[in-house]
N, C-alpha and C positions, 0 to 999 in steps of 0.2 A: 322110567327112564326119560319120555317125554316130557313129566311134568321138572324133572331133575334140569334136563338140558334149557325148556324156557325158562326157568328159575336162572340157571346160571346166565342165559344170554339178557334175562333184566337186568342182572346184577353188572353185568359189562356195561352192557349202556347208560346205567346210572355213575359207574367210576368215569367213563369217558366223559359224558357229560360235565360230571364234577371237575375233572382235570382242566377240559376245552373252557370252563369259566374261571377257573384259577390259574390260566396260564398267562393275560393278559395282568394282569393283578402284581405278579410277582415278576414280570416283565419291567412294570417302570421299577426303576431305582432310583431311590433317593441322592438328591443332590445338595449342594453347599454354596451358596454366593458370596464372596467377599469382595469387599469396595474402600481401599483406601484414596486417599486423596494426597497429593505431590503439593507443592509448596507453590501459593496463589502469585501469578503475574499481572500483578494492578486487577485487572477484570476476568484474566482467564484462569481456570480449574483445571490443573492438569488430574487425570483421577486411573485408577488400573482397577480392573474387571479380572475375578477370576473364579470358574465354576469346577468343581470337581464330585465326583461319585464315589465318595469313600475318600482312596489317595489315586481313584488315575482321571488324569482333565477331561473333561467334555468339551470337543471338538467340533459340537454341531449346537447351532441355535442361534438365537441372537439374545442380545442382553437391551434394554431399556433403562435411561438413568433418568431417574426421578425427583423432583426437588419439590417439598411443602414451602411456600414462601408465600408471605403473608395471605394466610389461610388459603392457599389456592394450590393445588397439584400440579407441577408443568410437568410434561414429558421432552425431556432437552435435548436427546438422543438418542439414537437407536444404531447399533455396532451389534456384528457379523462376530464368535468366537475363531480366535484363529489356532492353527495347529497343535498349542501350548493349551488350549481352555484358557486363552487371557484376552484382553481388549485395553486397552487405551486410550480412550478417548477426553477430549480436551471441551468445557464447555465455557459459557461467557454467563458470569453471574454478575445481577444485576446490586445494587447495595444495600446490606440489609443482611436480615439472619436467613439462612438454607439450613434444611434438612434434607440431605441426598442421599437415596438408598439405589441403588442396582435388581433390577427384575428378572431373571432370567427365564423367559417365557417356554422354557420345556423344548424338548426335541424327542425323535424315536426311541425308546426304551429310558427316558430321563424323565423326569417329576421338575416343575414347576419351581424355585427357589428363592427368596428377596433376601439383600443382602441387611447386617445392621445402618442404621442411619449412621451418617455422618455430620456434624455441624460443621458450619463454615459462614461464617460473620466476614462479610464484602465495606468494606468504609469509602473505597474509589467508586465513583458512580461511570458505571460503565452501560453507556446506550448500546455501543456496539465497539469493538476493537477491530483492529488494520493490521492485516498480514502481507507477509511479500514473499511472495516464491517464484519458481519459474527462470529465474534469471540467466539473460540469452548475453552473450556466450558465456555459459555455466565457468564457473571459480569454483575449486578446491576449498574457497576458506567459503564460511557460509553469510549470505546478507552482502555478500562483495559483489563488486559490476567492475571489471578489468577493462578499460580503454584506450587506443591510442587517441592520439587527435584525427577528426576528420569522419570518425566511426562511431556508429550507433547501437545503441545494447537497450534490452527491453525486460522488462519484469511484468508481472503481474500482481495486482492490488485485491485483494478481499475484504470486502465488507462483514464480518459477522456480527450477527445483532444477536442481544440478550433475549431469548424469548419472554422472560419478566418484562421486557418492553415491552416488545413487539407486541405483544398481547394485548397491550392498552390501550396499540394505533386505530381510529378510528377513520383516517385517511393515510396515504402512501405519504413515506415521509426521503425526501432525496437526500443525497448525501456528494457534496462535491469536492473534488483530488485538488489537490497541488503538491509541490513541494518547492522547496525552498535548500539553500546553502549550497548551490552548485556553481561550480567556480567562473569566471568569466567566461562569454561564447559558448559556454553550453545553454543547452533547452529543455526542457521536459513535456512532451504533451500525452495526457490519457485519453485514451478511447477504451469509454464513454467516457467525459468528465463528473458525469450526476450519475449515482446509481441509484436505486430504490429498494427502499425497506417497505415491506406489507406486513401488514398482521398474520401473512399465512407464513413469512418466512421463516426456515429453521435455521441451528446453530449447525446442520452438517447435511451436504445432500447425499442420501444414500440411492443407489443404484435404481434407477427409474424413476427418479422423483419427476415430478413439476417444475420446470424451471421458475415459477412463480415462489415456489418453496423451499429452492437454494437459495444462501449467501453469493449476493452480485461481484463480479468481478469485473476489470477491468485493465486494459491492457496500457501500460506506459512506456513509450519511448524516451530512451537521454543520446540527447546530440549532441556531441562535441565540434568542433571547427579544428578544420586541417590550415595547417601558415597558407598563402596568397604567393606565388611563384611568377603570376605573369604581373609584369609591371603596366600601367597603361601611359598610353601617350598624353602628354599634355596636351593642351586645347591652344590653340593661337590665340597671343593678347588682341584683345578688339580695342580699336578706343585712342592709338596711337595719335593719329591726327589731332583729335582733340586736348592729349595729353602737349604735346607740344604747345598748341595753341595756347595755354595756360603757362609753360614752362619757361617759353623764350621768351616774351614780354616782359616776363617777371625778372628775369637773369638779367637783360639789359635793364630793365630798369634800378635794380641791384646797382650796375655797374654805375649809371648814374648818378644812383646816392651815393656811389664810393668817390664818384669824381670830385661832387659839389660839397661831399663833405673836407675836405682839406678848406676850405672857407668858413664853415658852417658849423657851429658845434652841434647844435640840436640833429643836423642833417647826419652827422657820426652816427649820434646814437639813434636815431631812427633808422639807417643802416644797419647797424646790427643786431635792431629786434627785429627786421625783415628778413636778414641773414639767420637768424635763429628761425624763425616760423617756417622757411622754407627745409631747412637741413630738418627741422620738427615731419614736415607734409611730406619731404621724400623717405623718412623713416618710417612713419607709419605706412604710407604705401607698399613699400619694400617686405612689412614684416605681415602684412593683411591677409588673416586665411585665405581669400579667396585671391591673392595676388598668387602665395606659394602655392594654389591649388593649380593655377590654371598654367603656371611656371614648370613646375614641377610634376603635376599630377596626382593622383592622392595615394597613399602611403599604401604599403600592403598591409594586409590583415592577417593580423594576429594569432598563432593558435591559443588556442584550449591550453592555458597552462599545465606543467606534469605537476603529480600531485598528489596526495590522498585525503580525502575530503567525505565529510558527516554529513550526508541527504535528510534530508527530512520530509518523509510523505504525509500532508495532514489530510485527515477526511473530519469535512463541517455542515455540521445542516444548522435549523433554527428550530425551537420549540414553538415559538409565539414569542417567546416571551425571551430568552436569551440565545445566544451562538451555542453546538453544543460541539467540539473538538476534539479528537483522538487521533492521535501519530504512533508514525513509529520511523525508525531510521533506518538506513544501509551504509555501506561504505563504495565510494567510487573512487578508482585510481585510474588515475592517469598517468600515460610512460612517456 
């Protein structure tokens, strides 16, 4: 019976054993990645992530998108799976032919899965592209900035750069805002106006990065002008005395050439090119910016026409060798 009962208690602890190493094993389950690609915007990839085990989503993990471009590997982002087993992430391809696959680097009880390649052939040379979000006070319609006169609205600008560039910087490369097409009496100014691109920078910052390693932002205000309400007083003419002094000579003397001309023909007509010069000198006087300035005062100022109007944000740097330019636009109204 003893030798029956350790016989049986080996044979236990060999089944356990065998189970406790086949229980991790048949634990992971296999998974699926798939990766299509959305329809190119000049430089950016819109693309959709989606993992699943069988037919139900994988909910946990992150996915990494990968591009082979000219013979070199980039890793272009890295996206969190959300509720659905999907992701969506948007990248900046440089010009030239991509192979992008999707990695989905495994999670608890999931297997490791890379999606098939994708090609995608870029012809716009794109360093980096200019996005705008942010926009204070927020509008219903999207890319709008709503204004009266007098009030100021703000956005935010993003730089993302290709990592196919970025890669080949071998100093920090700046990048500086403007914009252009904003209608009279407004203004735009960014803070920072220069932002900077590094070799370490990525196409997206994920949750603890480096700020060295996000895409730079920067913040732009648009000012309008409100109309000018107070009138100012004019200034008192200076100069009187002297203005006589000039005036009344000349008027008598006028009147003597009108005298001696009934004698005198030549004396006529030199009377009346002296009569012309003078009616000439007190019109120009009369009509002299700075006579109706000082008369009058200066005019009010104008508002911010109403309006709706096509902004244009350009961001430029230099290679050495040429300017390199990418925009994008918004709309501004004014009421």
């Amino acid at each position: 019976m003893r030798g029956l009962n350790r016989r049986g208690l080996r044979l236990e602890l060999v089944a356990g054993l065998v189970i406790a190493l086949a229980v991790p094993a048949f634990s992971q389950v296999a998974t699926t990645t798939s990766l299509t690609a959305g329809t190119l915007n000049g430089c950016t990839q819109p693309l959709a992530v989606t993992v699943v085990a069988g037919s139900t989503p994988v909910t946990s993990g992150t996915v990494t998108i990968l591009d082979q471009f000219e013979g070199n590997s980039v890793s272009l982002a890295s996206v969190a799976l959300n509720s659905s087993g999907a992701a969506s992430p948007s990248v900046a391809l440089a010009a030239g032919s991509h192979s992008l696959t999707a990695h989905f680097s495994g999670a608890t009880g999931y297997l490791a899965s890379t999606s098939l390649q994708v090609l995608q052939s870029v012809t716009t040379e794109c360093e980096f592209t200019v996005a705008l979000s942010n926009f204070t006070p927020a509008s219903t319609t999207a890319n709008t900035l709503t204004l009266t006169p007098g009030q100021a609205g703000s956005l935010t600008v993003t730089i993302t750069p290709s990592l196919e560039y970025t890669s080949t910087l071998t100093a920090p490369m700046f990048v500086t805002l403007s914009c252009s097409g904003l209608p009279d009496g407004a203004s735009c100014i960014a803070t920072p106006e220069n932002l900077e691109l590094l070799p370490t920078t990525l196409e997206s910052c994920p949750t603890g990065s480096l700020p060295s390693t996000c895409p730079p932002t920067s913040s732009m205000v648009i000012q309008t002008v409100a109309p000018s309400t107070a009138s100012a007083t004019p200034m008192a003419p200076r100069g009187g005395g002297i203005s006589w002094a000039f005036l009344l000579p000349g008027t008598l003397a006028l009147g003597g050439l009108a005298f001696g001309a009934r004698r005198r023909r030549w004396l006529s007509r030199l009377s009346l090119v002296a009569l012309v010069g003078l009616v000439m000198v007190l019109g120009t006087t009369g009509c002299n910016p700075r006579y109706n300035y000082l008369n009058h005062g200066p005019p009010a100022n104008p508002a911010t026409p109403a309006g709706t109007y096509t902004v244009t944000v350009s961001a430029q740097t230099n290679n050495g060798v040429t300017a390199i330019t990418h925009s994008t636009t918004f709309v501004l109204v004014v009421n």
